[in-house]
C-alpha positions in Angstrom: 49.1 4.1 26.6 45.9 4.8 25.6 45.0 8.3 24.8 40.7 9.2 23.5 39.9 12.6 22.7 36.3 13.1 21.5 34.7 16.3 20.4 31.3 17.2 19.2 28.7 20.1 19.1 25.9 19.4 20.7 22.8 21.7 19.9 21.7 21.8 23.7 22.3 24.2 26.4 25.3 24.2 28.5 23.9 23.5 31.5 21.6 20.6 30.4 24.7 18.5 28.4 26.5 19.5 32.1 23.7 18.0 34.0 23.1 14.7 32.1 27.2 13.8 31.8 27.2 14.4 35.6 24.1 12.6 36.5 26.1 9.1 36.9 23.1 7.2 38.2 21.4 7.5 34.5 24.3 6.5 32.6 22.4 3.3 31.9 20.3 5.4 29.4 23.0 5.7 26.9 23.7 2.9 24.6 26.5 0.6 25.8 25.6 0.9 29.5 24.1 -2.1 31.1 23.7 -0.4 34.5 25.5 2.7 36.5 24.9 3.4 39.9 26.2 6.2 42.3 28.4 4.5 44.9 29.4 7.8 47.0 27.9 10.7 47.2 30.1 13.8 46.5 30.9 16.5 49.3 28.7 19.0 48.6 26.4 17.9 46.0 24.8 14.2 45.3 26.8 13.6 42.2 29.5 16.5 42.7 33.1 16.2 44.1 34.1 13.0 45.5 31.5 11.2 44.2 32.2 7.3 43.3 29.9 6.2 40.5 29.9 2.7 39.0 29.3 1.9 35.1 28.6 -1.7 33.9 29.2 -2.1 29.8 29.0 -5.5 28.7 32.0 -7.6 30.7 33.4 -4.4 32.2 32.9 -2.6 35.5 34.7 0.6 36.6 34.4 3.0 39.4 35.1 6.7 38.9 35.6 8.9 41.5 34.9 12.7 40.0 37.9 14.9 40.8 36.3 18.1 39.4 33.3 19.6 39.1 32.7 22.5 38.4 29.0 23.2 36.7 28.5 24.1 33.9 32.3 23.8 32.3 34.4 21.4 33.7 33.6 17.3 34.8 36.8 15.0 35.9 37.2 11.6 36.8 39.5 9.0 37.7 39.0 5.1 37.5 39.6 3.8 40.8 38.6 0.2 39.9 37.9 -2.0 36.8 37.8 -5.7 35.9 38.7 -7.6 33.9 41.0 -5.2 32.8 43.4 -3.5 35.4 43.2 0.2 34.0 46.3 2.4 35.2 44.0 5.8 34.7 45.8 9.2 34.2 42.8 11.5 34.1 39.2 11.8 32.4 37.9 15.1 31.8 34.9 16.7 29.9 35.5 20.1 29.0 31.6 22.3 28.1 31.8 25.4 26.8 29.1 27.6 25.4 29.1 28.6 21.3 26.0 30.6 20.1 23.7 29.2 22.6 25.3 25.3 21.8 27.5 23.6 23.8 30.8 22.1 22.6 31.7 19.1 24.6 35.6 17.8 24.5 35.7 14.3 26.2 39.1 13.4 27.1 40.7 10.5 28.7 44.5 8.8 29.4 45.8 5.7 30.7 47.1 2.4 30.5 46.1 -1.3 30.5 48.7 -2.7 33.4 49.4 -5.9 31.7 52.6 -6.3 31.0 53.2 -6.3 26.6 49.9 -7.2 25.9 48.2 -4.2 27.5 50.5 -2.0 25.7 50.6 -3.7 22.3 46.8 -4.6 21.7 44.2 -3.6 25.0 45.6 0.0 25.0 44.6 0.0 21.3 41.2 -1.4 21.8 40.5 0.9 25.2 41.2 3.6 22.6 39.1 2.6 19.7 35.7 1.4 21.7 36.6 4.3 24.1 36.3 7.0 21.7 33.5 5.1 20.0 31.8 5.0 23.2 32.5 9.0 24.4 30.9 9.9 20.9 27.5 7.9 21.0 27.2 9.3 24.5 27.5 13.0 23.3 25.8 11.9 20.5 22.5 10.5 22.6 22.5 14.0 24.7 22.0 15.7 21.1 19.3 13.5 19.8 17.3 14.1 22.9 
């Protein structure tokens, strides 16, 4: 089981670290990305509820369909897809909230690798590692900007 919890305070408004975590077609932007691309639009808003994006990163592709949105607090996701590792996703959820005109930003996300031992014993560990690795340089990058 993998398990990444990432927090950070970001010296931004709320609403502009909201709009560039939800704007999935941009993800390419942030270091890591090779390419992201909005699959499905969401329901009521382009990149909003029910919205399937895709994000490239090296080797790996996933699709996340967003499972909340609700501007400017609360972003969830769940992988639908990946290769070349068969993620068994529990939730991802970015949590905003606003402190003295900042914005903290808590990144979580759960899941599994579903290969049987080795998913458990070493790619769960790695998916956590570069995971929260990854979460953090994104946050990071909506700071610097």
């Amino acid at each position: 089981m993998f398990h990444i919890k990432v927090e950070r305070m970001i010296n931004k408004p709320i609403q502009e670290v909201f709009d560039a975590l939800s704007d999935h077609e941009n993800y390419s932007a942030f270091k890591g990305v090779d390419a992201s691309r909005l699959l499905e639009q969401g329901s009521s808003e382009k990149n909003g509820l029910g919205a399937l994006r895709e994000i490239v990163a090296g080797k790996s592709v996933l699709h996340e369909r967003i499972v909340a949105f609700e501007p400017p607090h609360t972003l969830a996701y769940l992988i639908e897809f990946s290769k070349p590792l068969p993620y068994q996703h529990e939730f991802g959820r970015i949590t905003l909230s606003e402190v003295d005109g900042k914005t903290r930003a808590q990144w979580e996300s759960r899941g599994h690798i579903g290969i049987p031992i080795l998913g458990t014993y070493y790619f769960d560990k790695q998916i956590q590692k570069f995971g929260a690795r990854a979460f953090g340089s994104i946050l990071k990058t909506i700071d610097m900007r």
